[in-house]
C-alpha positions as CSV (number, residue, x, y, z in Angstrom):
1,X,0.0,0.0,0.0
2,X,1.6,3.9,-0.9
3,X,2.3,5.4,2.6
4,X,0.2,8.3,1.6
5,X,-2.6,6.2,1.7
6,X,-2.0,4.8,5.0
7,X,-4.5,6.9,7.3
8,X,-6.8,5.6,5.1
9,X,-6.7,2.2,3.6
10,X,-6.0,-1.1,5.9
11,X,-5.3,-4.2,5.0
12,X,-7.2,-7.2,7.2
13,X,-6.8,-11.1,7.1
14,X,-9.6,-12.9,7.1
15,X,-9.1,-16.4,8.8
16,X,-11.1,-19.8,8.4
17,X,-9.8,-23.6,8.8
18,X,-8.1,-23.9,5.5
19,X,-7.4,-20.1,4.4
20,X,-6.4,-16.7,4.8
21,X,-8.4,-13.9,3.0
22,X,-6.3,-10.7,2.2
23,X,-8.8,-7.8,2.7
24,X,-8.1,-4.2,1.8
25,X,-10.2,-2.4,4.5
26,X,-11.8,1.3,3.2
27,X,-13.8,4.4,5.1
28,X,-17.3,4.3,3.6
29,X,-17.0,6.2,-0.2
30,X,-20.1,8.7,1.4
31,X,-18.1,8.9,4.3
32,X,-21.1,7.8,6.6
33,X,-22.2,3.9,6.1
34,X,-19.9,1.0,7.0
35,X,-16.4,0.3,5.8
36,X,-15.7,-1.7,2.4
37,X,-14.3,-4.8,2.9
38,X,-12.6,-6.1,-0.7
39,X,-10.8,-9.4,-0.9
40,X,-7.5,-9.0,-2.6
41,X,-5.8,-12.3,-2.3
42,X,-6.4,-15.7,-0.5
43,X,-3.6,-18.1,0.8
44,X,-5.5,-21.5,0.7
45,X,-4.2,-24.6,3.0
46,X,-3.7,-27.8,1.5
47,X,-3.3,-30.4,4.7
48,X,-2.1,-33.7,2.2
49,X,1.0,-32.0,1.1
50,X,1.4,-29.2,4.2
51,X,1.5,-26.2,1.6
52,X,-0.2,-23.0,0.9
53,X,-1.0,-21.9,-2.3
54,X,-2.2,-17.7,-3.2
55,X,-5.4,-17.6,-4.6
56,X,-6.1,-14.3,-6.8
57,X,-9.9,-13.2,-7.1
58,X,-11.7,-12.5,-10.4
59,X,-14.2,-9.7,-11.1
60,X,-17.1,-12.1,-10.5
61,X,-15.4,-12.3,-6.9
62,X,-14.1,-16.5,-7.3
63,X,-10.7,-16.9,-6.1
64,X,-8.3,-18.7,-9.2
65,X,-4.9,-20.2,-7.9
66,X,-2.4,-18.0,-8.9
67,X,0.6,-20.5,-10.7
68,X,3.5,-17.7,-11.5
69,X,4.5,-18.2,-7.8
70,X,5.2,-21.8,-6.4
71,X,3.1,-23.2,-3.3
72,X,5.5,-22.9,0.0
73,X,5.3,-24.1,3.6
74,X,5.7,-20.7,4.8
75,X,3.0,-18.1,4.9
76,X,5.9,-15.1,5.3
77,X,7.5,-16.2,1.9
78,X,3.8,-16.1,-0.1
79,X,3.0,-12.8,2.0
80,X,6.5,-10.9,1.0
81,X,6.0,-11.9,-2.3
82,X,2.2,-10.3,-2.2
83,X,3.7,-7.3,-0.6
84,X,6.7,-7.6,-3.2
85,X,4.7,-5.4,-5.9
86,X,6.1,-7.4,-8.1
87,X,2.4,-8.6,-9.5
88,X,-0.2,-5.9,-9.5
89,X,-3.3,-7.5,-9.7
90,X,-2.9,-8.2,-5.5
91,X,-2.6,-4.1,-5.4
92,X,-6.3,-3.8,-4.8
């Protein structure tokens, strides 16, 4: 996220059994309702093989595994290369 938009843009995880959902986290565009909540990314869990695997999300909201990136063990390594820049469509 661009430091200038700090103060106003969070970013949330969403946590179930078998994954993470990356959430951008925005004040209400009228300034008065509730918060948008927008699922950037997902890190799905696959228990047979111990790995997690990041999940990008379509227009029509369905998350599609995302292959240029390998699945890893470690969550750090998937969410440094989400925070990398280096692929845009997880910039929200």
């Amino acid at each position: 996220m661009p430091e200038h938009l700090w103060d106003q843009v969070q970013v949330e995880a969403d946590v179930s059994d078998r994954h993470v959902d990356i959430v951008e986290v925005r004040p209400a565009w009228d300034g008065v309702g509730e918060r948008t909540r927008f699922p950037i990314s997902r890190l799905r869990y696959t228990k047979s093989t111990g790995m997690l695997a990041i999940y990008w999300r379509d227009r029509n909201l369905k998350f599609h595994e995302y292959k240029r990136t390998r699945p890893a063990k470690s969550v750090k390594a998937l969410l440094d290369y989400i925070d990398s820049g280096a692929e845009p469509i997880f910039s929200g």
